[in-house]
gemmi code that builds the backbone of each chain (N, CA, C; Angstrom):
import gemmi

chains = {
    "A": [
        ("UNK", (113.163, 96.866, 116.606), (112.036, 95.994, 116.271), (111.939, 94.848, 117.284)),
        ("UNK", (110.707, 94.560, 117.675), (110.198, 93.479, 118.770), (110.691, 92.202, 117.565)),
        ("UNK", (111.152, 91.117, 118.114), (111.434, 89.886, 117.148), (111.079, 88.661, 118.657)),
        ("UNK", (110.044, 88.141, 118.168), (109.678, 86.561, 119.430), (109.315, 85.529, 118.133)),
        ("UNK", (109.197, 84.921, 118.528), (108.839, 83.428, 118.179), (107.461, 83.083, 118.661)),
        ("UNK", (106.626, 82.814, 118.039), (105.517, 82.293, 118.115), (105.165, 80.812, 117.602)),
        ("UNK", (104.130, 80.223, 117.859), (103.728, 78.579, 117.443), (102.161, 78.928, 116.595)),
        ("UNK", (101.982, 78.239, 115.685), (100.675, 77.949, 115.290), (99.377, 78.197, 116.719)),
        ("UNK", (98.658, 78.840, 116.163), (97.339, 78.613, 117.795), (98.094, 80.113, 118.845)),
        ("UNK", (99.338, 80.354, 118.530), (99.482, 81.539, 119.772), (99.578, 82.895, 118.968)),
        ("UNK", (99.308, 83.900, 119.843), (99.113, 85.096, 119.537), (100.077, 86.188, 119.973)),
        ("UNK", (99.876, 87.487, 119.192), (100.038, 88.495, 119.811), (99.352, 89.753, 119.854)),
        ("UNK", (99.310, 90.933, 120.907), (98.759, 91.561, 121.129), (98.795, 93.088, 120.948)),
        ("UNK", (98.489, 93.907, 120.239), (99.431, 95.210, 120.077), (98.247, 96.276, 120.570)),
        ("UNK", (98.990, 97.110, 121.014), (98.157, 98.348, 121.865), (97.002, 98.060, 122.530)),
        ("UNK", (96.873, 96.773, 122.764), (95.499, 96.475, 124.010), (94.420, 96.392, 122.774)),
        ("UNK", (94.179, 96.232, 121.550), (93.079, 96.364, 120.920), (93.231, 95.380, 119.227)),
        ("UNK", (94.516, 95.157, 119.168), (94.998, 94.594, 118.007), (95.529, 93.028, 118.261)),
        ("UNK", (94.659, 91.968, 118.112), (95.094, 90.617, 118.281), (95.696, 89.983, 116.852)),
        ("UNK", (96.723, 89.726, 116.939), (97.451, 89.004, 115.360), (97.504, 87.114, 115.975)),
        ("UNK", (96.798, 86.934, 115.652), (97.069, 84.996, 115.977), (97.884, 84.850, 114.738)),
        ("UNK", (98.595, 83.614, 114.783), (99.167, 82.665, 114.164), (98.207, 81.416, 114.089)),
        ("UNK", (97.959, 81.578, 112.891), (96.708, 80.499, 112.328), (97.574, 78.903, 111.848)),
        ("UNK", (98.807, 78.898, 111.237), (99.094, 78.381, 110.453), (100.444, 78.481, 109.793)),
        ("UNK", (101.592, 77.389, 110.242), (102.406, 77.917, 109.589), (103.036, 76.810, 108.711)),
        ("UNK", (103.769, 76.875, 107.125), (103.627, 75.745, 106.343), (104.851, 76.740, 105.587)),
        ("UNK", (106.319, 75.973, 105.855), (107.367, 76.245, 105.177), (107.556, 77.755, 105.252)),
        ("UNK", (107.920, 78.852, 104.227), (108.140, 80.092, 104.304), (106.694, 80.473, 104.494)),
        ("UNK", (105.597, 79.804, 104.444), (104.468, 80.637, 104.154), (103.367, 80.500, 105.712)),
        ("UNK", (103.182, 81.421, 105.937), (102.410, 82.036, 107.672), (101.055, 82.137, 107.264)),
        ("UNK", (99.991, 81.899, 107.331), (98.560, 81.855, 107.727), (98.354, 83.208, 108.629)),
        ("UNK", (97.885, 84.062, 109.212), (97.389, 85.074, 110.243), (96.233, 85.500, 110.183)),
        ("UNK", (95.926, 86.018, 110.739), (94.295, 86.494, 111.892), (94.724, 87.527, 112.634)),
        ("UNK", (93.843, 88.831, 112.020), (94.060, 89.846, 112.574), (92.721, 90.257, 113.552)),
        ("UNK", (92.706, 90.135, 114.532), (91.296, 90.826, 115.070), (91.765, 92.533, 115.224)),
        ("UNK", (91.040, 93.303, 115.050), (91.183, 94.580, 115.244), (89.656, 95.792, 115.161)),
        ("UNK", (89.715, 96.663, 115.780), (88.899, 97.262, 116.005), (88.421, 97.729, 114.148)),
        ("UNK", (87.301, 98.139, 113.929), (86.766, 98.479, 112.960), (87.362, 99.348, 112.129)),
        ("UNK", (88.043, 100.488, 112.983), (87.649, 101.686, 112.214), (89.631, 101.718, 112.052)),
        ("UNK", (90.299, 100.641, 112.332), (91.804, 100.555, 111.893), (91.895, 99.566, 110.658)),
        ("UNK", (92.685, 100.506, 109.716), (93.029, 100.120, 108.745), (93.714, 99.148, 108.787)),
        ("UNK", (93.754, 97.967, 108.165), (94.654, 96.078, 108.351), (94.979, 96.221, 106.695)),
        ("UNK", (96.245, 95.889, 105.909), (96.419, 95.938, 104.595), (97.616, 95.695, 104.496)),
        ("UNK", (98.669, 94.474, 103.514), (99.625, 94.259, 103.215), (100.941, 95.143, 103.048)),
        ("UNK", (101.873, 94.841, 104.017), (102.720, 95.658, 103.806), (103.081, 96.227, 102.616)),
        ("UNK", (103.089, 95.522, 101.325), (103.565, 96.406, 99.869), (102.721, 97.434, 99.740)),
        ("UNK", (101.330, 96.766, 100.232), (100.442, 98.282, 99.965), (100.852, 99.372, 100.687)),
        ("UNK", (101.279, 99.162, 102.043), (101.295, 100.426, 103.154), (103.087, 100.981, 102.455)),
        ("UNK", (103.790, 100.314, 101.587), (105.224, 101.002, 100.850), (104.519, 101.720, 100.065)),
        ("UNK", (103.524, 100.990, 98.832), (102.887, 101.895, 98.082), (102.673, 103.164, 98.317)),
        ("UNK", (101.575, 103.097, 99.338), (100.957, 104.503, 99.769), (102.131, 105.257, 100.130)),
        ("UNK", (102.857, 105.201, 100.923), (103.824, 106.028, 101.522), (104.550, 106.462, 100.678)),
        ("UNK", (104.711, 105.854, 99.682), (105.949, 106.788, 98.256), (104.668, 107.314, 97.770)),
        ("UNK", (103.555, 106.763, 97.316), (102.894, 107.836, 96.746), (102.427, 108.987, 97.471)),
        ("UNK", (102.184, 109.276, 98.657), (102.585, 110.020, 99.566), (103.674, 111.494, 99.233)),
        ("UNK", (104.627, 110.621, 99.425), (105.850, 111.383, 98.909), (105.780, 112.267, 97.783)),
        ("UNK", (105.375, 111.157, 97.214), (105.167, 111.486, 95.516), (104.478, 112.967, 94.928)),
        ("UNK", (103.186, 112.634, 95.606), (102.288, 113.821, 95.465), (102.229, 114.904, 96.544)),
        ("UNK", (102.921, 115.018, 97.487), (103.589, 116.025, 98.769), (104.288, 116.873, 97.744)),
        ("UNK", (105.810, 116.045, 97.138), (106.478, 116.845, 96.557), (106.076, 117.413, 95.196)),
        ("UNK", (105.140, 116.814, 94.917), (104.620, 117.298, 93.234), (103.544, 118.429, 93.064)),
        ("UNK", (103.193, 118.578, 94.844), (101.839, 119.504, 95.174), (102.882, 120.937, 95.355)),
        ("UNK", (104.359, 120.873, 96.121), (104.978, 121.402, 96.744), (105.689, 122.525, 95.349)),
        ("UNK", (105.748, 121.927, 94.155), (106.201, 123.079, 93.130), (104.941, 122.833, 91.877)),
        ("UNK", (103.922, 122.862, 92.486), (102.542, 122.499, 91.453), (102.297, 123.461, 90.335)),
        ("UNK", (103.127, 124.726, 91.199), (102.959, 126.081, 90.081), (103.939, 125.439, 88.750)),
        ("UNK", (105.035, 124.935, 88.655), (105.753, 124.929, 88.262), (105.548, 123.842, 87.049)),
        ("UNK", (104.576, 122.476, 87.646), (104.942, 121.179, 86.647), (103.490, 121.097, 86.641)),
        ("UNK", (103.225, 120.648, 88.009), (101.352, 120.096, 88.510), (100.707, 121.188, 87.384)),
        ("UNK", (100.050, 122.365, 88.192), (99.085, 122.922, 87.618), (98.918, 123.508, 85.949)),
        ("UNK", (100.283, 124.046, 85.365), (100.485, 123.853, 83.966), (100.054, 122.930, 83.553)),
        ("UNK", (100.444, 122.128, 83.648), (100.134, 120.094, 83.316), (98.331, 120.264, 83.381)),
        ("UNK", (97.959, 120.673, 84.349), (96.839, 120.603, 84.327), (95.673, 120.815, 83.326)),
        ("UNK", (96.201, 122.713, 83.601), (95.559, 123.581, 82.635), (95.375, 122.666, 81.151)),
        ("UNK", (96.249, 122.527, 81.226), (96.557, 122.288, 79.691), (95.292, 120.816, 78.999)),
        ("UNK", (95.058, 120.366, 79.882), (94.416, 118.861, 80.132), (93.002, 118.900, 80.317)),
        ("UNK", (92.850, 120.351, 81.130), (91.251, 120.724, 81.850), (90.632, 121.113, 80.839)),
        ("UNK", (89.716, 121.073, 80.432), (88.604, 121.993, 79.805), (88.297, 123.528, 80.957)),
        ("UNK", (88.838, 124.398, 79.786), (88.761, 125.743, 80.948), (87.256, 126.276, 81.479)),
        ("UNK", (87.224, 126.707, 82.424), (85.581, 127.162, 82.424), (85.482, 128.509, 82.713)),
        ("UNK", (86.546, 129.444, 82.137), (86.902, 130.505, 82.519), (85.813, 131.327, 81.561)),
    ],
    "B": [
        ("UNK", (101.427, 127.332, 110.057), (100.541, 128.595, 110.107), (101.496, 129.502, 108.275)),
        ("UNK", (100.430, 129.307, 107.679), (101.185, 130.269, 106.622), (101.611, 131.340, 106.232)),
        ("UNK", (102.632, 132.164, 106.268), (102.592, 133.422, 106.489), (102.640, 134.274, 105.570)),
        ("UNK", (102.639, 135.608, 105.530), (102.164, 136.560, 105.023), (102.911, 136.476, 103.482)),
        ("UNK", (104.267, 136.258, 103.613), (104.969, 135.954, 102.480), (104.227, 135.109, 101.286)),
        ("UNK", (103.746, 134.012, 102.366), (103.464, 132.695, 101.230), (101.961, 133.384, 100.541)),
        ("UNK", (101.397, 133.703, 101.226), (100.104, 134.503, 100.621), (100.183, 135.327, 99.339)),
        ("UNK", (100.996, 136.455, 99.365), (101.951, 137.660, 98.903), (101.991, 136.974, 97.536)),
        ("UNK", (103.437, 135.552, 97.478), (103.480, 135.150, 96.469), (102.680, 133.904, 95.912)),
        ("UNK", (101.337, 133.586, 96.431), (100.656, 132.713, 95.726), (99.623, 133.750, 96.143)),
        ("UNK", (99.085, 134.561, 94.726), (97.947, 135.316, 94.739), (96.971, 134.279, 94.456)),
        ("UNK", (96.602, 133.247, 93.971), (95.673, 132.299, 93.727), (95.272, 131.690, 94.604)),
        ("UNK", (95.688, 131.884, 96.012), (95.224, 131.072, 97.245), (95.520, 131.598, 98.541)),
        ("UNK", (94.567, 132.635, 98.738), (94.857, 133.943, 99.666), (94.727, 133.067, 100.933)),
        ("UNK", (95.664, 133.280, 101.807), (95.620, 132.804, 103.478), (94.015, 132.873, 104.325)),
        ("UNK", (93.812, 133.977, 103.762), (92.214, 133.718, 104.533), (91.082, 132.932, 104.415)),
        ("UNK", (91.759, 132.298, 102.994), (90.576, 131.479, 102.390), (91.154, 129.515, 102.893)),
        ("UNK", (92.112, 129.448, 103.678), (92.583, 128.632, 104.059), (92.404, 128.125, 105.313)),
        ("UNK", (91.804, 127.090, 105.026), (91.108, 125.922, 106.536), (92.211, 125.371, 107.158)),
        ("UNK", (91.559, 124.894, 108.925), (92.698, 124.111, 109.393), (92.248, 122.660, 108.744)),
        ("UNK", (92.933, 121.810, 108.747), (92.424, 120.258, 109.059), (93.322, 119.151, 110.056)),
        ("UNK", (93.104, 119.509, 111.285), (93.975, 118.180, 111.777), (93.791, 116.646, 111.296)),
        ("UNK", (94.883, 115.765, 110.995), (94.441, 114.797, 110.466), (95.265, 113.793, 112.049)),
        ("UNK", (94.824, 113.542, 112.958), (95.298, 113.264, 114.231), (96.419, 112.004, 114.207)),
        ("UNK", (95.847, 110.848, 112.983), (97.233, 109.814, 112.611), (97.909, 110.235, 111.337)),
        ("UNK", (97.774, 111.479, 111.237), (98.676, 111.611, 110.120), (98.340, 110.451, 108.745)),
        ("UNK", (99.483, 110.718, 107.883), (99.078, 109.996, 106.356), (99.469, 108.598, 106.691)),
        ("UNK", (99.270, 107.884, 105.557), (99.841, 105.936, 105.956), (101.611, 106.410, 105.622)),
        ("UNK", (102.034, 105.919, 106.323), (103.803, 105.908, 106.335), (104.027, 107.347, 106.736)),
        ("UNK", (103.125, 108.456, 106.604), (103.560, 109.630, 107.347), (103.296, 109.749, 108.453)),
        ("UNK", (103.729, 109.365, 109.319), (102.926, 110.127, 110.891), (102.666, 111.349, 111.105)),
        ("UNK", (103.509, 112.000, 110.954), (104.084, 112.883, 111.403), (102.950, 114.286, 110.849)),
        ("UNK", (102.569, 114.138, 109.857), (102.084, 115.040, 108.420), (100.391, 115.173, 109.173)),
        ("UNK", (100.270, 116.238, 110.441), (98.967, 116.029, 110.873), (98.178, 117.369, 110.502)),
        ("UNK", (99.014, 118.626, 110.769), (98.412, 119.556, 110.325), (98.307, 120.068, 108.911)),
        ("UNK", (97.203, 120.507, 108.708), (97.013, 121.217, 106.930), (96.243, 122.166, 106.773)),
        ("UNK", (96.222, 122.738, 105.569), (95.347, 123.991, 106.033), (95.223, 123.632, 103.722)),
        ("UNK", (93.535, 123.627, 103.964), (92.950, 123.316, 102.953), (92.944, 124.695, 102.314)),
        ("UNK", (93.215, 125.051, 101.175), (92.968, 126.102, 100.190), (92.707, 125.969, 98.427)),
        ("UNK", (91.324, 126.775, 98.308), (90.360, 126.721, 96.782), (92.161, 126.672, 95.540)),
        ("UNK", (91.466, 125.874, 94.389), (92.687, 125.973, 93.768), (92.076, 127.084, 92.889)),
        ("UNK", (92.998, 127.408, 91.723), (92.900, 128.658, 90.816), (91.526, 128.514, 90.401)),
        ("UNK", (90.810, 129.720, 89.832), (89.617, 130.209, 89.367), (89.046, 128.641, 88.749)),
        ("UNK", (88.158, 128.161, 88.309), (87.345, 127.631, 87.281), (87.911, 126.064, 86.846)),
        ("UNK", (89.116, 126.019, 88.410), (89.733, 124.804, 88.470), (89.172, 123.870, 89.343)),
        ("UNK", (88.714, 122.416, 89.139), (88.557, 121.248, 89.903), (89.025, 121.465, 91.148)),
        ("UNK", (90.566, 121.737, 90.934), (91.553, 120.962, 92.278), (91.307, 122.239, 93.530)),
        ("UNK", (92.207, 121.455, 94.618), (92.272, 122.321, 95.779), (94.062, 122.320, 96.307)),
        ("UNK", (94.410, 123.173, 97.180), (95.740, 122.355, 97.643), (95.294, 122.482, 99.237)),
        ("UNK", (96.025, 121.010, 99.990), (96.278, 120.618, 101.013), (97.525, 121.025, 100.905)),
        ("UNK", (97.992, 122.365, 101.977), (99.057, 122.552, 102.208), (99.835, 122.004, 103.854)),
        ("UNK", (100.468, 121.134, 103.784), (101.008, 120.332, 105.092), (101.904, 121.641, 106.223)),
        ("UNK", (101.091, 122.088, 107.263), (101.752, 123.310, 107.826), (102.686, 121.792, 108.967)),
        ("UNK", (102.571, 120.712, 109.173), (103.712, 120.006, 110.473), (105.156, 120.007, 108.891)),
        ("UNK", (104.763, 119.966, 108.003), (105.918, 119.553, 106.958), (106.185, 120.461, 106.270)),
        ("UNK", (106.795, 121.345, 105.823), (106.763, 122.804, 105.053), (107.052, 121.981, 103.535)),
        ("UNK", (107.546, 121.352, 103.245), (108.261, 120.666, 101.889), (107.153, 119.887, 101.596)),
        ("UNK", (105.980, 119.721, 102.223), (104.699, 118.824, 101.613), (103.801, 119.544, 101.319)),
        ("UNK", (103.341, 119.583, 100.197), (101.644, 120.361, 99.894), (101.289, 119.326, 98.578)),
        ("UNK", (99.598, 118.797, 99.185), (99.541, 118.210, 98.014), (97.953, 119.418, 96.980)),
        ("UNK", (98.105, 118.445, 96.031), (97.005, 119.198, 94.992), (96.158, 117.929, 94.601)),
        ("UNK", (94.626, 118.335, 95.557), (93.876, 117.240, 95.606), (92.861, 118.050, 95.113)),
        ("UNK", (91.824, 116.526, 94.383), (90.719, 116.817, 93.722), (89.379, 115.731, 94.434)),
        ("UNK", (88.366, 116.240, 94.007), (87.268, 115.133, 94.240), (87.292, 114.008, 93.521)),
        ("UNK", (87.776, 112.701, 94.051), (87.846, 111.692, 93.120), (86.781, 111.626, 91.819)),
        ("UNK", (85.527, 111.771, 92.349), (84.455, 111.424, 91.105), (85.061, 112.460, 89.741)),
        ("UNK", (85.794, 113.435, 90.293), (86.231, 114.228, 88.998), (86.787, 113.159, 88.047)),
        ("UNK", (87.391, 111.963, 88.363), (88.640, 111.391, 87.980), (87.582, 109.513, 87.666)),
        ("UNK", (86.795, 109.419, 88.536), (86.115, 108.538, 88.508), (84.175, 108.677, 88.654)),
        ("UNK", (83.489, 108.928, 88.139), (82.354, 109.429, 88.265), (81.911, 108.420, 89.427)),
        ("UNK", (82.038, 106.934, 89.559), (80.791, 106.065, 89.981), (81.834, 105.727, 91.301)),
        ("UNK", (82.813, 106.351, 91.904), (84.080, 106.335, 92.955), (83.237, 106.303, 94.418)),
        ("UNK", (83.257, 104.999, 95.170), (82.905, 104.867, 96.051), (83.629, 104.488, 97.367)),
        ("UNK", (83.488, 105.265, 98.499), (84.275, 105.221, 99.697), (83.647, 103.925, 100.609)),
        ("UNK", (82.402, 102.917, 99.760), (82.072, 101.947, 100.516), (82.926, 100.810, 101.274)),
        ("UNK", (83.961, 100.434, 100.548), (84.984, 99.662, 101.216), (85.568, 100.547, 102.274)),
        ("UNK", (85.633, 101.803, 102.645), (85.969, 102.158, 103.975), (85.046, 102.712, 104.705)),
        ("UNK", (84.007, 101.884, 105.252), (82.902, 102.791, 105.345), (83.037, 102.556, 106.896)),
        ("UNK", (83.937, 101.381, 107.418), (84.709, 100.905, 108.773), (85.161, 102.059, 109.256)),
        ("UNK", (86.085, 102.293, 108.220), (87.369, 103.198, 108.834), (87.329, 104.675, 109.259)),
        ("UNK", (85.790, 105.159, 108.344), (85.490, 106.205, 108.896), (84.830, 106.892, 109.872)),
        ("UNK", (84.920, 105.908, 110.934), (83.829, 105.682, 112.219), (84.232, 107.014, 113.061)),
        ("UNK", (85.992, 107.118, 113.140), (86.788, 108.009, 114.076), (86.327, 109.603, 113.698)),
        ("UNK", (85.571, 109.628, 112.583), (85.474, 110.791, 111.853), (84.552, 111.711, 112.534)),
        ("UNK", (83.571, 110.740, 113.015), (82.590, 111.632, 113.794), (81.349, 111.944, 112.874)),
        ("UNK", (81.385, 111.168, 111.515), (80.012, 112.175, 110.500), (79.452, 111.439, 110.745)),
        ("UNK", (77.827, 112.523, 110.562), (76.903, 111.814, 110.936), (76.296, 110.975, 109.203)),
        ("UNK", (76.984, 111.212, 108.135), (76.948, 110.344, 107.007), (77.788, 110.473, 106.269)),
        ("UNK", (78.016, 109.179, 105.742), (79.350, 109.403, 104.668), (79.563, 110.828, 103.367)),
        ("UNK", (77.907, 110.676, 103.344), (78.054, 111.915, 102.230), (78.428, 113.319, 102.563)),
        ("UNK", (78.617, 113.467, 104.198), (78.978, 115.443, 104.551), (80.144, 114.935, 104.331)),
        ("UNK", (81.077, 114.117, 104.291), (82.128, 114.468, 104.300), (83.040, 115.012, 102.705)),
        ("UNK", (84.413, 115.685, 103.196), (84.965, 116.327, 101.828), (86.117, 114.977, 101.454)),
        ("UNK", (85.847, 114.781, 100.279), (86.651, 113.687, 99.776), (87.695, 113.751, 98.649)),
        ("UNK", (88.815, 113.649, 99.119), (89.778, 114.281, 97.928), (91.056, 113.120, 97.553)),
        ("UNK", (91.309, 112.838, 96.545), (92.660, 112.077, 96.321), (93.667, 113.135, 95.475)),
        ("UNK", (95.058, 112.922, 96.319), (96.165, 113.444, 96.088), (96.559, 113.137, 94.140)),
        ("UNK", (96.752, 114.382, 93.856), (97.487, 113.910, 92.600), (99.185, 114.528, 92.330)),
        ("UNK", (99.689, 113.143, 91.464), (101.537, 113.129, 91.383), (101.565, 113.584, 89.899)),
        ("UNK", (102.897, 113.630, 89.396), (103.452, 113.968, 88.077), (104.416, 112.948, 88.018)),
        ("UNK", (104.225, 111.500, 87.249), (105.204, 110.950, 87.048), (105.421, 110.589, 85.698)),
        ("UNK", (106.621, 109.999, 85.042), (106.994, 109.575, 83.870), (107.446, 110.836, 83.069)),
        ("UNK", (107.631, 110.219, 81.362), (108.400, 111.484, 80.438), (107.585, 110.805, 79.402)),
        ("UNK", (106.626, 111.485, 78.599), (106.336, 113.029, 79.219), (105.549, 112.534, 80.544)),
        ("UNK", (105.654, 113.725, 81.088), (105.300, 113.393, 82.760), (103.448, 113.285, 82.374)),
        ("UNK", (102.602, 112.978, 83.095), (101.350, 112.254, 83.079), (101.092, 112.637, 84.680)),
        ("UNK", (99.997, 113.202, 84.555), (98.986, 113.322, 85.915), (98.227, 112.168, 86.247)),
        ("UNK", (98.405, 111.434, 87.903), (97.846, 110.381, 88.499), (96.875, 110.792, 89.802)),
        ("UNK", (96.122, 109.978, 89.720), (95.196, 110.037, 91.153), (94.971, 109.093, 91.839)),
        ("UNK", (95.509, 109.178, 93.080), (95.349, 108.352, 94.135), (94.122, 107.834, 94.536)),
        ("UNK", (93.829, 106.945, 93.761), (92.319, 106.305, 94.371), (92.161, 105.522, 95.609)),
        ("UNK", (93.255, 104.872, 95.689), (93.118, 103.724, 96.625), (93.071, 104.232, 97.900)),
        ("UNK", (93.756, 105.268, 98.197), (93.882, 105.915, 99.434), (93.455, 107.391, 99.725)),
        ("UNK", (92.134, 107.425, 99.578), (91.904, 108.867, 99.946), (91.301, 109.460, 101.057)),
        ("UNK", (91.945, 110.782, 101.100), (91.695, 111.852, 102.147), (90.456, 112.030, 102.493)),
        ("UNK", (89.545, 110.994, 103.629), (88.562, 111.883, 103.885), (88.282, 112.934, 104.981)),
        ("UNK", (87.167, 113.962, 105.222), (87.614, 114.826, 106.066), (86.414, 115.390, 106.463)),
        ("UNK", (86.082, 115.339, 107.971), (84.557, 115.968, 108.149), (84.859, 117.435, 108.403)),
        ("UNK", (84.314, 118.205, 107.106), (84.135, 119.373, 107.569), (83.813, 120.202, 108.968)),
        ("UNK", (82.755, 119.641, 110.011), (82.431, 120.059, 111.053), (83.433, 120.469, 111.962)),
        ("UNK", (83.629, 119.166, 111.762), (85.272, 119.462, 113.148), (86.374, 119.139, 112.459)),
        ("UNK", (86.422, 119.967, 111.195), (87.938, 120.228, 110.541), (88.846, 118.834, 110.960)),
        ("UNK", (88.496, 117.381, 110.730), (89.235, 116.532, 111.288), (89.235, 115.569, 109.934)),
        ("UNK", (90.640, 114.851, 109.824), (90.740, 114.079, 108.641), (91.299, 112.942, 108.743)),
        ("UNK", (91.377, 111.741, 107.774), (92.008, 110.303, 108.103), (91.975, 110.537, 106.765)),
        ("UNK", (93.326, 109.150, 106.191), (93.268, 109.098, 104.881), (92.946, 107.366, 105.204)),
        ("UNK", (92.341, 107.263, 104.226), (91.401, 105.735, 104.382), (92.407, 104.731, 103.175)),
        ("UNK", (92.289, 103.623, 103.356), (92.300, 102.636, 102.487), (91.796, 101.758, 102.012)),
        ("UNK", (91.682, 101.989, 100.827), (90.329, 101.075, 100.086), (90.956, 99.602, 99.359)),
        ("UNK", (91.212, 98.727, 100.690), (91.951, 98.034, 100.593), (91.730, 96.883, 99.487)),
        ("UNK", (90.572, 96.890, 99.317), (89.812, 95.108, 98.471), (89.386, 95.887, 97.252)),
        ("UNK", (89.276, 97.362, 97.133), (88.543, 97.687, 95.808), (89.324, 97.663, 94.139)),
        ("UNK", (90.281, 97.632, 94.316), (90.907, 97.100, 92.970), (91.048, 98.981, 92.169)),
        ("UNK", (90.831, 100.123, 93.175), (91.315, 100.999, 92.751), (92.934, 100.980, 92.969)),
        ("UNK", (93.224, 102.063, 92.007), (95.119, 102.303, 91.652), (95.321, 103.719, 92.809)),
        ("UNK", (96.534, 103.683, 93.375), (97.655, 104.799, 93.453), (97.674, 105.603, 92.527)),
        ("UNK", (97.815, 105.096, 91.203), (98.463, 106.247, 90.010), (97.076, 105.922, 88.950)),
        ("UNK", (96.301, 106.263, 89.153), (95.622, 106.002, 88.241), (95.145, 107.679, 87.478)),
        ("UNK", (96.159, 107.449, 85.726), (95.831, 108.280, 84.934), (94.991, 109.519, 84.999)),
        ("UNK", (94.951, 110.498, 85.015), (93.840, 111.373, 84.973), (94.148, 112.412, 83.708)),
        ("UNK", (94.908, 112.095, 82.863), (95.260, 112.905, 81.725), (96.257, 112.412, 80.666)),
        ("UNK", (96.157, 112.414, 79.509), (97.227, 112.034, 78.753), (97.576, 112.919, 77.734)),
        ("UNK", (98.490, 114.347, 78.433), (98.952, 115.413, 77.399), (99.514, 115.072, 76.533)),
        ("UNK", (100.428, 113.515, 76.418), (100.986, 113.590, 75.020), (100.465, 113.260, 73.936)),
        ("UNK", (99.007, 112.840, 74.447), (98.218, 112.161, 72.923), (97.725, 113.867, 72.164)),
        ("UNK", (97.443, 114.793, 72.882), (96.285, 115.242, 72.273), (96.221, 116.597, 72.704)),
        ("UNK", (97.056, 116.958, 73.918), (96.967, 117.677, 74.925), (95.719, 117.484, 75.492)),
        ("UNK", (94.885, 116.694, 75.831), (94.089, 116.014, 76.288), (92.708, 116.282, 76.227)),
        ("UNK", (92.777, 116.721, 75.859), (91.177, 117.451, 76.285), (90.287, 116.774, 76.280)),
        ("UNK", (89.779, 115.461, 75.271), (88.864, 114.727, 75.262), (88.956, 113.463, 76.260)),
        ("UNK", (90.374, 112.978, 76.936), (91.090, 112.201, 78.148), (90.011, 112.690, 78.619)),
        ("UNK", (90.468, 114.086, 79.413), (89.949, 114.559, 80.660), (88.089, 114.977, 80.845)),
        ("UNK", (87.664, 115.184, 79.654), (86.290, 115.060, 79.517), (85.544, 114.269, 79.813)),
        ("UNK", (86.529, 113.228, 79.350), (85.855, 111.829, 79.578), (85.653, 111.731, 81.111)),
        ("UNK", (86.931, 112.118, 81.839), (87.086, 111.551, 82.892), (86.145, 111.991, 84.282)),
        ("UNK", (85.833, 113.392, 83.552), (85.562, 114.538, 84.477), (83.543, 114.384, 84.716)),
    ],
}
model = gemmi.Model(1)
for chain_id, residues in chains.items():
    chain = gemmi.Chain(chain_id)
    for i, (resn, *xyz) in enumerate(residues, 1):
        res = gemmi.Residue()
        res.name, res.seqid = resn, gemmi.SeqId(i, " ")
        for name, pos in zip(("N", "CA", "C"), xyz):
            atom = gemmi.Atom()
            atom.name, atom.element = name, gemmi.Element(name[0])
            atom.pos, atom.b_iso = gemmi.Position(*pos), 0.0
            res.add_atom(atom)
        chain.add_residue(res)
    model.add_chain(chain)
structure = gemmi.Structure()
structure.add_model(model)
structure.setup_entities()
């Protein structure tokens, strides 16, 4: 992991397209400014843990679906058979 | 690439009926997870499975959110789907992953983060609907009340 030190007012730069300023900094708590292209997703790290176990979650739950998933299902669906 | 075996023993989702989809950044926290190959789920069923051919141990079982949410809107990522190439939000195929968690276990749908995917050029991103106040696990059945049936009516 990259680890620098930054000041209030200075920045950094990631892949030529991602500007993170330092807006503000006040005890444990950081202020930031993300400039970034449109079509990249920007969202709190707990969220990006979230997703990734749920990820997991439903990979492995798709992976024996015969078994738990789609039973579970049936059972839940209104059949249209 | 799925092979003849996996076909063989899942008669419900014959290999031929199975799309590519490159998803070029992979899932959020997955990188890696780019190739898939989309296949119809059983007869007279909602769902589909995304089977992960870069991950053999990943296949998910995704549905059309509105199944799960009727009024489910991809407007908060309407940014993110620029890379996609559609020429409107509506060609595209829109699916959230569903898990089995808890006892009794309970079916969830990933709202917050779903799979979108332009059919044309078989290409996919999973988006995040970062400000909309949709859930990860959000309910889509509750077999222990009822075996559900009126849950999922509702929902559907």
């Amino acid at each position: 992991m990259l680890v620098l030190s930054r000041k209030a007012g200075q920045s950094l730069v990631i892949g030529g397209n991602v500007v993170v300023t330092i807006l503000e900094a006040d005890g444990d708590r950081v202020k930031i400014g993300v400039e970034a292209p449109r079509e990249i997703g920007v969202f709190r790290g707990e969220l990006f843990a979230e997703m990734r176990y749920e990820n997991w979650l439903a990979g492995a739950a798709g992976a024996c679906a015969d078994q738990v998933l789609l039973p579970l299902l049936r059972d839940v669906q209104p059949s249209r058979a | 690439m799925l092979s003849e075996a996996d076909a063989r023993s899942d008669p419900g989702f014959p290999d031929e009926e199975a799309a590519r989809i490159l998803f070029p950044d992979g899932l959020v926290g997955c990188p890696d997870w780019r190739q898939f190959a989309l296949q119809p789920g059983p007869a007279g069923s909602p769902v589909s499975r995304l089977r992960c051919l870069s991950e053999p141990s990943v296949c998910f079982v995704v549905v059309d959110p509105r199944h799960v949410q009727p009024d489910y809107s991809l407007a908060a990522a309407r940014d993110q789907l620029l890379d996609l190439g559609l020429d409107a939000v509506e060609d595209a195929l829109v699916f959230c992953t569903l898990a089995v968690r808890g006892e009794p276990p309970v079916i969830t749908a990933n709202l917050l983060a779903p799979l979108v995917i332009n059919p044309t050029f078989r290409v996919g991103k999973q988006v995040v609907l970062a400000e909309s106040g949709y859930s990860t696990r959000r309910p889509v059945a509750l077999p222990a009340r009822s075996r559900g049936l009126h849950a999922v009516q509702e929902g559907v």
